[in-house]
N, C-alpha and C positions, 0 to 999 in steps of 0.2 A: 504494500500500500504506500503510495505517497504522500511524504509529510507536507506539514503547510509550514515554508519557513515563515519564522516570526519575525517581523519587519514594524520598527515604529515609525506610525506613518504621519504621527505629528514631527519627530525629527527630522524628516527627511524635509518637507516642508518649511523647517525652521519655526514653529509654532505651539503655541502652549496647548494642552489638554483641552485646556478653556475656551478656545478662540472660538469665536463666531465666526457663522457660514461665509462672513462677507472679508474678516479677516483670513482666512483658507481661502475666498476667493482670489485676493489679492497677493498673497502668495506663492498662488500658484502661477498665476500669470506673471509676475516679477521672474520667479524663476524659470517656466517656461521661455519667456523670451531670450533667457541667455543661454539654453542649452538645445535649445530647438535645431535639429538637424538641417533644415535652411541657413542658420545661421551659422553651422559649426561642421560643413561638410567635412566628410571622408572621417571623421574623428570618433570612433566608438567610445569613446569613454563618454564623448556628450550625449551619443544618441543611447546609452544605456541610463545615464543620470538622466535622460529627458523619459525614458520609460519608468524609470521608478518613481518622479514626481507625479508624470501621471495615472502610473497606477494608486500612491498617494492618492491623492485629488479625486478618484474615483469613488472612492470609500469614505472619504471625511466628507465629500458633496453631498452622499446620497445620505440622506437624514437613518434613516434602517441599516442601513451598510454601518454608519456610525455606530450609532444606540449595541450593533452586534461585536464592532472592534472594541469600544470603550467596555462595553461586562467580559469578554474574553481576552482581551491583547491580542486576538489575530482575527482577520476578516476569511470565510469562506463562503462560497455558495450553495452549499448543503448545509447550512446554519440555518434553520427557522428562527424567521425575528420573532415569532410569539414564544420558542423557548427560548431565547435571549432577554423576554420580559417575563417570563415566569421566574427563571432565573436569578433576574433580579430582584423579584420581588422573593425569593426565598434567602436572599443574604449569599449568593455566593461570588461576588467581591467584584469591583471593578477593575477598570483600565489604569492604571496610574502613573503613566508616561515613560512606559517603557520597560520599566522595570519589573518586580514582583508583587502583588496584589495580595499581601495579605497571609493572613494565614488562614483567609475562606477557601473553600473546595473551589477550585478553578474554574471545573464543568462541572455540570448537574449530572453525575452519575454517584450510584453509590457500590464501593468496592469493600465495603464490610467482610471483612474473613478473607480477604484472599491475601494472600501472601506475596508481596511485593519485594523483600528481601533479596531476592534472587537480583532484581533489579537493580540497586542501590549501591552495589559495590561492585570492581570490576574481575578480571577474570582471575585477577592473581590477589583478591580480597581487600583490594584498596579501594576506597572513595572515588568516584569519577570524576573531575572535575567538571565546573558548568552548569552542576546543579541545582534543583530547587527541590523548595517544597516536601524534603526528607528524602534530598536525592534522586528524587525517580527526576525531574528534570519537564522542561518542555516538550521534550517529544512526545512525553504520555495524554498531553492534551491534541496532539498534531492526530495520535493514532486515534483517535474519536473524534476528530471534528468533521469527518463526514459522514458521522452518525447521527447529528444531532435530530435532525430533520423525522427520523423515526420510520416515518409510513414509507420513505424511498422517495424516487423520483417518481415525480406527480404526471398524473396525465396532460400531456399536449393542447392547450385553450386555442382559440383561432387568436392569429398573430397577423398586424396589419401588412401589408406588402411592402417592402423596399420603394423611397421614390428612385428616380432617373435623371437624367440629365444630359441633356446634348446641345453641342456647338450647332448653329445652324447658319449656313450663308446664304444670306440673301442681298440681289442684286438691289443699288441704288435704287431705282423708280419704284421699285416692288413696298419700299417703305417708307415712300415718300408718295405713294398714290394708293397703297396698302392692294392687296390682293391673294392669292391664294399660293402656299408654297408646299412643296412636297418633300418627305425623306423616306429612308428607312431605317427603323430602328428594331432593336433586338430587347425582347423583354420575356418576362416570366408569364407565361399563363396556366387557370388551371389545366390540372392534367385530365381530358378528355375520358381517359379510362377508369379511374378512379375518383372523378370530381371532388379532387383537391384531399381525399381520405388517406391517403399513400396506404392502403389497403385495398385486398379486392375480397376479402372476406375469407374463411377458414384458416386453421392456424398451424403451426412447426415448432417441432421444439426449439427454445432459448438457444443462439450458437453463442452466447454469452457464458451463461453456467451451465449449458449442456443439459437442458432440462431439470435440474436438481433443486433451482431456485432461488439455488446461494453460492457467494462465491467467497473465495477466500483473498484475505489482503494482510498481510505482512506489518509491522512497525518493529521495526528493530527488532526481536529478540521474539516478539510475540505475535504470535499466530490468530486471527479471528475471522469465522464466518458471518458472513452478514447478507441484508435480500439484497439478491440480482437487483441494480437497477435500470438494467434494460427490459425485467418481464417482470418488476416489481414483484418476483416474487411466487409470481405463477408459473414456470418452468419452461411456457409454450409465449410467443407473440404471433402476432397474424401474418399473412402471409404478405409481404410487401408488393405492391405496385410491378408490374415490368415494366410497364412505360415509362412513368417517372423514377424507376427505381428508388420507391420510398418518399420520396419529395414530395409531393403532392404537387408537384407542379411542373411544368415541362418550358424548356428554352424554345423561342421562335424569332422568326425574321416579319416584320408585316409592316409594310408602306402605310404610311400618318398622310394624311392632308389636312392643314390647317391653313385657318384667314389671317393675316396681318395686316392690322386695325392699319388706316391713313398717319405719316407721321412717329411711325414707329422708329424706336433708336438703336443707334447702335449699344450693343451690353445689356439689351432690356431683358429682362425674364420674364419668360411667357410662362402662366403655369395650366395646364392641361389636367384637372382633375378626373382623377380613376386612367391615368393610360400611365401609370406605372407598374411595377412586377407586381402580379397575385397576390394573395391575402393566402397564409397555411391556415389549414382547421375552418375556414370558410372567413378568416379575416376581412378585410377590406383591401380594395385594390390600394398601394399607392399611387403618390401623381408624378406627373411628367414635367421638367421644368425645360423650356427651349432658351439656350443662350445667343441672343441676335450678334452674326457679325455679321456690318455692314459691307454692302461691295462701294466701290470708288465710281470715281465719272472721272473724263478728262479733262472737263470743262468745272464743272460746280466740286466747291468740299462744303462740306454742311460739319455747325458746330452747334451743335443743342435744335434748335427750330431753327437758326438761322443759315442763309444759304450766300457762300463766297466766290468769289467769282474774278479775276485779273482781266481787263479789257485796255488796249492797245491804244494810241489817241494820238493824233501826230500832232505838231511841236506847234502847227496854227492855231488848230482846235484848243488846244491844252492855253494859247497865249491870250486869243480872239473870242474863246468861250465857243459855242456848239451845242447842239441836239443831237444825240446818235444812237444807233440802236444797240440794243445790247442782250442778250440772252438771258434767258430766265426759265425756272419750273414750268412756268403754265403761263399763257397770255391768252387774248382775246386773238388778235392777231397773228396768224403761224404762217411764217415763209418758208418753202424750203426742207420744211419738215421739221424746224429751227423756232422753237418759242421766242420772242423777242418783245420787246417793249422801248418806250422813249425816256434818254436820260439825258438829263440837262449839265453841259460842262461848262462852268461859272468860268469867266475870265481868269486867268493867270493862276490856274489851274497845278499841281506840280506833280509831278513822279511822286508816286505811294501812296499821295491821298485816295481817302477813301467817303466817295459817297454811299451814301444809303437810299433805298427804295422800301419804302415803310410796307408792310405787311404781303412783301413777296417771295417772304419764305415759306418754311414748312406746314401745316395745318398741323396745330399742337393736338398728341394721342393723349394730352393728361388736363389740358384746358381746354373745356369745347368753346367753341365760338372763336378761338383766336389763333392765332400765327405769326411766325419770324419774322424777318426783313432780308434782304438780301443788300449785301454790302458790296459793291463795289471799288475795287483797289484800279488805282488810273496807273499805266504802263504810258510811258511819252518813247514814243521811237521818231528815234533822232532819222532824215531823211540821207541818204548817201548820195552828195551830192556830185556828178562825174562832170556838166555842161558849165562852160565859162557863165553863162548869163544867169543862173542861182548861183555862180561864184558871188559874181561880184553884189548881187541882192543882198546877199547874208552879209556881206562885208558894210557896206553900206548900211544892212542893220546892227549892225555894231559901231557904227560911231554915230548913230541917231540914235545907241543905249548903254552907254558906255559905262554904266557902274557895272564894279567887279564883284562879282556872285561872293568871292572867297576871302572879304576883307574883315568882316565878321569874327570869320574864322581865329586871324591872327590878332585881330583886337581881344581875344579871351584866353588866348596864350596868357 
């Protein structure tokens, strides 16, 4: 039989006996963040110290998991909490930070008359060291604490299903005009043969205890039979599923089609209630969560509702000011195949500014009734000039504007 080592999982934590849930909370997350295997790749000593806080943390969070390590000094899963509080209501002693508890009976059993002598010394009549409690030691609490529980393991309740989760790409327009996407995903369902039972009825003997009922587990030195807990007891289980082999549920492939609402984002989570893995024992399905990645355009980037856009402007337009057309999501007007609308370029105009067109962005999925803007960034392309006669125009506009762009610059030197 396997012992349960005994582990203080307030020290490991750094924390008193006494600490409140929210002090354990804080704790743990203090020390999680520094030994967390992101943080401390290829390093096993962190990713061992990051399993033991969090097996810590697992036992001190769960309120029952406590209440059973504080009356015993060690947590198992074959501990009933109702004998963990009968327990204690019978005086047999608490947790007391690590150490020994007392001189009350550890577990709730009662060993009257039997002869533990044999135990207490070792094979050449000397004292063991390590010991408690009149030398028998921890261990003898380790070889009983997956007895506590009594009746065995318990029958099977229906268990909810596992959710899911998948990346999903979807092109630009698709969520910015919303419409209909498809995938395939692979999930749990019930098994068809034995509707979710992982039985099909009639039974076989236990290949656990070999039909006998009981099996035997070892603790150091001493020998104990106790019930199968795979046939609880009864020698036979039923016969398992072939389809699911036992599971009660069977792996598949099966194409989803879902809508994607107008304005949808990139990172959103879509959640698809009940098209997660199966439910065992007739649980409830889980749900399906879809993670949106956007696709790109060559022309438009979109940042939240708003939609961005670089348009080109040559050096008259940008000095003279101008109307010009310019590309957009949706207009009234389509040339070309080419959404477009009218934007006005204010005199003396420069490279990088950026105008805005109010409300001709996205259709917000989380505000109804309203939408982005689309921002325009002005690009000035300089003209290449090769014919003498815009030679000498551009020269000539330069000494009808002769201040120098760059004198600014050295005044803040």
């Amino acid at each position: 039989m396997a012992t349960t080592t005994k582990k203080d999982y307030y020290g490991i934590l750094g924390v008193k006996p006494t600490a409140t849930a929210e002090e354990i909370r804080k704790a743990f997350r203090k020390l999680a963040r520094k030994y967390h295997p992101d943080v401390n790749p290829n390093d096993k000593k962190a990713e061992e110290r990051f399993k033991e806080i969090s097996e810590a943390n697992d036992v001190l969070s769960d309120e029952k998991k406590r209440k059973i390590f504080d009356q015993f000094g060690f947590y198992s899963d074959n501990i009933d909490p109702a004998a963990a509080e009968a327990a204690a209501r019978g005086g047999y002693g608490s947790y007391a930070g690590g150490g020994g508890r007392g001189a009350g009976q550890e577990v709730p059993f009662d060993f009257g008359g039997f002869d533990f002598s044999d135990f207490q010394t070792g094979r050449g009549g000397q004292p063991q060291s390590g010991s408690a409690g009149g030398g028998f030691g921890g261990s003898f609490r380790d070889i009983f604490s997956g007895m506590f529980s009594g009746s065995g393991q318990k029958a099977r309740g229906p268990e909810p299903g596992t959710d899911l989760e998948y990346q999903v790409n979807v092109d630009f327009w698709t969520l910015i005009r919303g419409g209909v996407t498809r995938l395939e995903i692979t999930r749990q369902e019930v098994c068809p043969t034995c509707r979710g039972k992982s039985t099909t009825g009639g039974s076989v003997g236990c290949p656990e205890c070999h039909g006998s009922g009981q099996v035997t587990q070892m603790g150091g030195r001493m020998k104990f039979n106790i019930q199968c807990p795979r046939c609880n007891g009864t020698g036979r289980v039923e016969n398992a599923c072939a389809t699911c082999h036992g599971d009660g549920v069977v792996t598949k492939r099966e194409p989803l089609e879902f809508r994607i609402k107008p304005g949808t984002r990139d990172g959103q989570r879509i959640r698809l209630a009940g098209k997660g893995n199966a439910g065992m024992s007739g649980g409830p399905p889980g749900d399906l969560y879809l993670i949106i990645k956007a696709g790109t355009n060559p022309v438009f980037t979109r940042q939240g509702d708003d939609i961005y856009v670089t348009v080109p402007v040559t050096v008259t337009e940008a000095a003279l000011g101008a109307k010009i057309e310019v590309p957009t999501i949706d207009s009234v007007e389509v040339k070309d195949g080419a959404a477009r609308t009218q934007l006005k370029i204010p005199p003396g105009t420069q490279t990088g500014q950026k105008l805005r067109l109010r409300e001709k962005g996205v259709i917000s999925a989380t505000r109804e009734g309203q939408r982005g803007d689309q921002i325009v960034e002005v690009k000035i392309v300089v003209p290449k000039v090769q014919d003498e006669r815009s030679k000498e125009i551009l020269r000539e506009l330069a000494v009808l504007n002769p201040e120098n762009p760059r004198e600014a610059l050295f005044t803040a030197v």
